[in-house]
Biopython code that builds the backbone (N, CA, C, O; Angstrom):
import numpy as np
from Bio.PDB.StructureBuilder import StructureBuilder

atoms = [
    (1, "UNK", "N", (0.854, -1.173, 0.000)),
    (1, "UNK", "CA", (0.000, 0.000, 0.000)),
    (1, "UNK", "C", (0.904, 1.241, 0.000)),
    (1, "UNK", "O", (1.912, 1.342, 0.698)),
    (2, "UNK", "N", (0.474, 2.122, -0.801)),
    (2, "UNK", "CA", (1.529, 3.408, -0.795)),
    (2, "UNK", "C", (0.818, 4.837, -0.077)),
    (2, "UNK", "O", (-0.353, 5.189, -0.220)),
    (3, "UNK", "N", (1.589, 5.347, 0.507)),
    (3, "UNK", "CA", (1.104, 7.138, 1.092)),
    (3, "UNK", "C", (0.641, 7.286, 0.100)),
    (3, "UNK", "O", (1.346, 6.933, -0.845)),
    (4, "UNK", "N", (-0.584, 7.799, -0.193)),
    (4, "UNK", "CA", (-1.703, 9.121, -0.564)),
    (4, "UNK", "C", (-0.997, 10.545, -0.636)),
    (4, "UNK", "O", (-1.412, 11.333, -1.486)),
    (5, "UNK", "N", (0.032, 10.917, 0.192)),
    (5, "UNK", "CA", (0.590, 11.952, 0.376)),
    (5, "UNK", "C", (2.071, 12.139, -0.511)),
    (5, "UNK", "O", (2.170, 12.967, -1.417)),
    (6, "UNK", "N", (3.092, 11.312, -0.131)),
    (6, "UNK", "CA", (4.158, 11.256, -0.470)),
    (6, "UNK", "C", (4.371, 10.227, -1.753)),
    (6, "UNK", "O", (5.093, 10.627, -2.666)),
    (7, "UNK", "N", (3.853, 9.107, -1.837)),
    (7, "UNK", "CA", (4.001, 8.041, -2.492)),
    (7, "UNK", "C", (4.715, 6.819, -1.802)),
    (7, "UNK", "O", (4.474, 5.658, -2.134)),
    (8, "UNK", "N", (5.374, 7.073, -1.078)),
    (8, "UNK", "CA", (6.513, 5.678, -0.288)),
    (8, "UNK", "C", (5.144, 4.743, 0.067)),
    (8, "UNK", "O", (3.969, 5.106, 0.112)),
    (9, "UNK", "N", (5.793, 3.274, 0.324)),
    (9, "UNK", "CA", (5.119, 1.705, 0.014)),
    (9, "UNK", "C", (5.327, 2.290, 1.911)),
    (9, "UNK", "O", (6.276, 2.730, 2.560)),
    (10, "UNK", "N", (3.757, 1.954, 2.243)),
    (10, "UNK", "CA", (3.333, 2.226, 3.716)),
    (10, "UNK", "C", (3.887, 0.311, 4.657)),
    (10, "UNK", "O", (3.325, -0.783, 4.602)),
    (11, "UNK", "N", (4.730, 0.607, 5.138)),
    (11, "UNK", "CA", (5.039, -0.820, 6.110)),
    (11, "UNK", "C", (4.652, -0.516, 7.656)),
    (11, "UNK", "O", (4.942, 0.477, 8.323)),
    (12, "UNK", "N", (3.908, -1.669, 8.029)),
    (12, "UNK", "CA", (3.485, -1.527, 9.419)),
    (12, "UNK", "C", (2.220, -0.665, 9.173)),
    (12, "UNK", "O", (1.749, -0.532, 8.043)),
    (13, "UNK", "N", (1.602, 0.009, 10.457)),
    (13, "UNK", "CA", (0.406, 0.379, 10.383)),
    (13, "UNK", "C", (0.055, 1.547, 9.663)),
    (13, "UNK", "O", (0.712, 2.578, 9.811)),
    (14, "UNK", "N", (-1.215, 1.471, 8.663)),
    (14, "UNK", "CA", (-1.149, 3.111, 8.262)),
    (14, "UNK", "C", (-1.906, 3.823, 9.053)),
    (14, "UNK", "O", (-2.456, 3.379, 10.061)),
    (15, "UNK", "N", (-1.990, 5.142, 8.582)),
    (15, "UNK", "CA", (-2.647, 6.372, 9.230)),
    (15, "UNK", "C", (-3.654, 6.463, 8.370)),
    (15, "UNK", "O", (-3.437, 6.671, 7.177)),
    (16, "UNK", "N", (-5.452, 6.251, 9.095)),
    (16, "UNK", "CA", (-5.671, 6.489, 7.472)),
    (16, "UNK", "C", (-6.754, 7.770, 8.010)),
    (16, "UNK", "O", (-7.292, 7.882, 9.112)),
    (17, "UNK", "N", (-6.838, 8.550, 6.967)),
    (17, "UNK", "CA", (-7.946, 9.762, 7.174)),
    (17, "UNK", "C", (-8.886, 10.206, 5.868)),
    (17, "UNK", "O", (-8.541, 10.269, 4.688)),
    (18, "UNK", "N", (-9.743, 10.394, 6.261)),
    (18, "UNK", "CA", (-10.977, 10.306, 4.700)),
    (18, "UNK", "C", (-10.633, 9.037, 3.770)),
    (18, "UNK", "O", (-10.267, 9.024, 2.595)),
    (19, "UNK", "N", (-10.856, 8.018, 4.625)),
    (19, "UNK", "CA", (-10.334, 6.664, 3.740)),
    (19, "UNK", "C", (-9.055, 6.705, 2.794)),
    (19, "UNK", "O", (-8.975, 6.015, 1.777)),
    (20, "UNK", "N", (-8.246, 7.416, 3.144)),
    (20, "UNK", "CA", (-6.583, 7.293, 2.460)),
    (20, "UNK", "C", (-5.702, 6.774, 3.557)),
    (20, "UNK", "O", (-5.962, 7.095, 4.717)),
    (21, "UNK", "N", (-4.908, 6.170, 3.347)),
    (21, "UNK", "CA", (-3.585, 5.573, 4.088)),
    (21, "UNK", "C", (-2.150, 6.460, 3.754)),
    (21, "UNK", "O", (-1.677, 6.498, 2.618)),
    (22, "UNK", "N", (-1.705, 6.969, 4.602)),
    (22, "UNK", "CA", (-0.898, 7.450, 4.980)),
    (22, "UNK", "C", (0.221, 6.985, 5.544)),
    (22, "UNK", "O", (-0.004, 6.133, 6.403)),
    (23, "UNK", "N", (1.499, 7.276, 5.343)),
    (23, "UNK", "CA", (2.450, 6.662, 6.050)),
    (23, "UNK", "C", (2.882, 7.218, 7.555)),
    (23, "UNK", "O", (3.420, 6.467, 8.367)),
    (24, "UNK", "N", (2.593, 8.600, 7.841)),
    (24, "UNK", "CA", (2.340, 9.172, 9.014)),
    (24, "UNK", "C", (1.955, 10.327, 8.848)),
    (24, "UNK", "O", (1.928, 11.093, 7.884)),
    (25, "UNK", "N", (1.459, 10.416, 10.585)),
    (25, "UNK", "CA", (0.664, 11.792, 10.601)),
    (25, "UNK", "C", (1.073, 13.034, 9.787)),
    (25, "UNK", "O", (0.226, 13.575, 9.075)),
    (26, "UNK", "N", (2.204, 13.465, 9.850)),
    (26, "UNK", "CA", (3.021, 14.328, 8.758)),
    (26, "UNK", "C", (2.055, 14.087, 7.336)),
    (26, "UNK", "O", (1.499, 15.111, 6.937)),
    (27, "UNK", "N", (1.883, 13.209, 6.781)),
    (27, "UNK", "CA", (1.550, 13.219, 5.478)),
    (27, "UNK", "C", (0.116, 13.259, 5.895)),
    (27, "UNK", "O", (-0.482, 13.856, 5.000)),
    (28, "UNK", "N", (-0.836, 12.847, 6.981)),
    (28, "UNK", "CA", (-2.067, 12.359, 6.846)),
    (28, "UNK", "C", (-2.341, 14.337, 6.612)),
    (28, "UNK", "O", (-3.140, 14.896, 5.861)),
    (29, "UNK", "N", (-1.083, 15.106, 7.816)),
    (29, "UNK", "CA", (-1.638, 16.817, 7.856)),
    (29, "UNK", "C", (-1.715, 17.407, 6.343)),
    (29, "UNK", "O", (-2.599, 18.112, 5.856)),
    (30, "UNK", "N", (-0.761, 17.009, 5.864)),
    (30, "UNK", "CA", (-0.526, 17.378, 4.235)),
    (30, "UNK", "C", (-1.425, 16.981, 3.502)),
    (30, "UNK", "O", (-1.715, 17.829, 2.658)),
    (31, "UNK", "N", (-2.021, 16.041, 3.438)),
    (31, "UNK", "CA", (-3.114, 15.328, 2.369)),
    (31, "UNK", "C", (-2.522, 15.034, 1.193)),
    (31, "UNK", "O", (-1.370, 15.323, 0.869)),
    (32, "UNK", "N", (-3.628, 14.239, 0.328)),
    (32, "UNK", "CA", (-3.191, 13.128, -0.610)),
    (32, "UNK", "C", (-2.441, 15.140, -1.965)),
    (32, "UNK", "O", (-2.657, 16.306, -2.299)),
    (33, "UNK", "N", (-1.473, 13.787, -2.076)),
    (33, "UNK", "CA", (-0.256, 14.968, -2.987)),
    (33, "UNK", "C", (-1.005, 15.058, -4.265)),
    (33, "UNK", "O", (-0.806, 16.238, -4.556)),
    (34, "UNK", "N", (-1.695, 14.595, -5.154)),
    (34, "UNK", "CA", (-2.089, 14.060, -6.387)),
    (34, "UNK", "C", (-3.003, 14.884, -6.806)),
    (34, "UNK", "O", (-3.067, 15.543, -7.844)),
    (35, "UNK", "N", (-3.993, 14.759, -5.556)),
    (35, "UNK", "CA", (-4.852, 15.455, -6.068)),
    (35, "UNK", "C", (-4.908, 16.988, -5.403)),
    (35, "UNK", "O", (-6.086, 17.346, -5.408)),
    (36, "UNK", "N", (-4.407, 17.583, -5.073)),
    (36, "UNK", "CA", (-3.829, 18.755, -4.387)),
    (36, "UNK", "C", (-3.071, 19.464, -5.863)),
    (36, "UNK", "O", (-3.213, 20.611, -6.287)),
    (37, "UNK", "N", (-2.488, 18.673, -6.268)),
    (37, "UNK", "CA", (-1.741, 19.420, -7.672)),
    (37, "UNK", "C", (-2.617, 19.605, -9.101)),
    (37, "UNK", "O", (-2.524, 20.295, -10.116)),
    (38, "UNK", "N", (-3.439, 18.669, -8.618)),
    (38, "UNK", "CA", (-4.264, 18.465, -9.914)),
    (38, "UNK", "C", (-5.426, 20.206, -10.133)),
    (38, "UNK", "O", (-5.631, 20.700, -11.242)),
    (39, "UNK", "N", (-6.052, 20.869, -8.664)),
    (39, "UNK", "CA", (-6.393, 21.404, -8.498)),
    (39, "UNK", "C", (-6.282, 22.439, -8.632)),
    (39, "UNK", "O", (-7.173, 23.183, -9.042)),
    (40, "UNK", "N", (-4.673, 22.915, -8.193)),
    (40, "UNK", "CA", (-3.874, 23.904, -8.140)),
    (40, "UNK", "C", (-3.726, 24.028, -9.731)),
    (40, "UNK", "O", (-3.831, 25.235, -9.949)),
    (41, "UNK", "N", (-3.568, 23.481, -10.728)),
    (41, "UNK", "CA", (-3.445, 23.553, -11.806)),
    (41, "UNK", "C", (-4.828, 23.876, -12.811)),
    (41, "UNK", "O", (-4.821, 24.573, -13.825)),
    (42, "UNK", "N", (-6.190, 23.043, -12.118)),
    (42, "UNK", "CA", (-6.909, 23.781, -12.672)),
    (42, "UNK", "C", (-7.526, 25.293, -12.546)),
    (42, "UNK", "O", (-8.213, 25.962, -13.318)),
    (43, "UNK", "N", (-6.924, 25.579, -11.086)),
    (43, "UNK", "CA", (-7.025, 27.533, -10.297)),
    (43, "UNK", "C", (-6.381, 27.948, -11.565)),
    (43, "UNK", "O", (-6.884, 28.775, -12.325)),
    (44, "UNK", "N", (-5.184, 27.312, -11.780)),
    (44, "UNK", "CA", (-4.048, 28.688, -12.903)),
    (44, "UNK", "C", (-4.854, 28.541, -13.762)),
    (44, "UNK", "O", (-5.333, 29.633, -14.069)),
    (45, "UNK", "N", (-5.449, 27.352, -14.583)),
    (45, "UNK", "CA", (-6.230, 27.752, -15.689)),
    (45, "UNK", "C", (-7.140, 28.721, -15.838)),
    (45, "UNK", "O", (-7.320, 28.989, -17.026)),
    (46, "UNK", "N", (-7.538, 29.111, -15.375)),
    (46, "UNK", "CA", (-8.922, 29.772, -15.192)),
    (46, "UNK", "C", (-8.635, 31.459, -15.287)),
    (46, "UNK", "O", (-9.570, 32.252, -15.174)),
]
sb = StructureBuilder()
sb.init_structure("model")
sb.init_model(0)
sb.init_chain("A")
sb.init_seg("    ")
for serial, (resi, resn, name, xyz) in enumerate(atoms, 1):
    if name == "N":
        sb.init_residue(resn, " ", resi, " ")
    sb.init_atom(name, np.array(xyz, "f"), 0.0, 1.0, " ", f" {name:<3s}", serial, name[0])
structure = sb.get_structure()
């Protein structure tokens, strides 16, 4: 299973928040990376 946030392969327990798995709290505060950029990119469009 990989972070939502960072991408690294999650070993041992995840963190999970709004049904994403996280590799730790650090990333669970940050949120999923993917779609955070995807967003930000459709703001500049506009």
């Amino acid at each position: 299973m990989k972070c939502a946030s960072c991408g690294d392969e999650i070993k041992g327990g995840a963190v999970w928040r709004d049904d994403q798995p996280y590799c730790s709290e650090e990333c669970a505060d940050v949120g999923p990376g993917e779609e955070e950029e995807e967003e930000e990119d459709e703001e500049e469009d506009k």
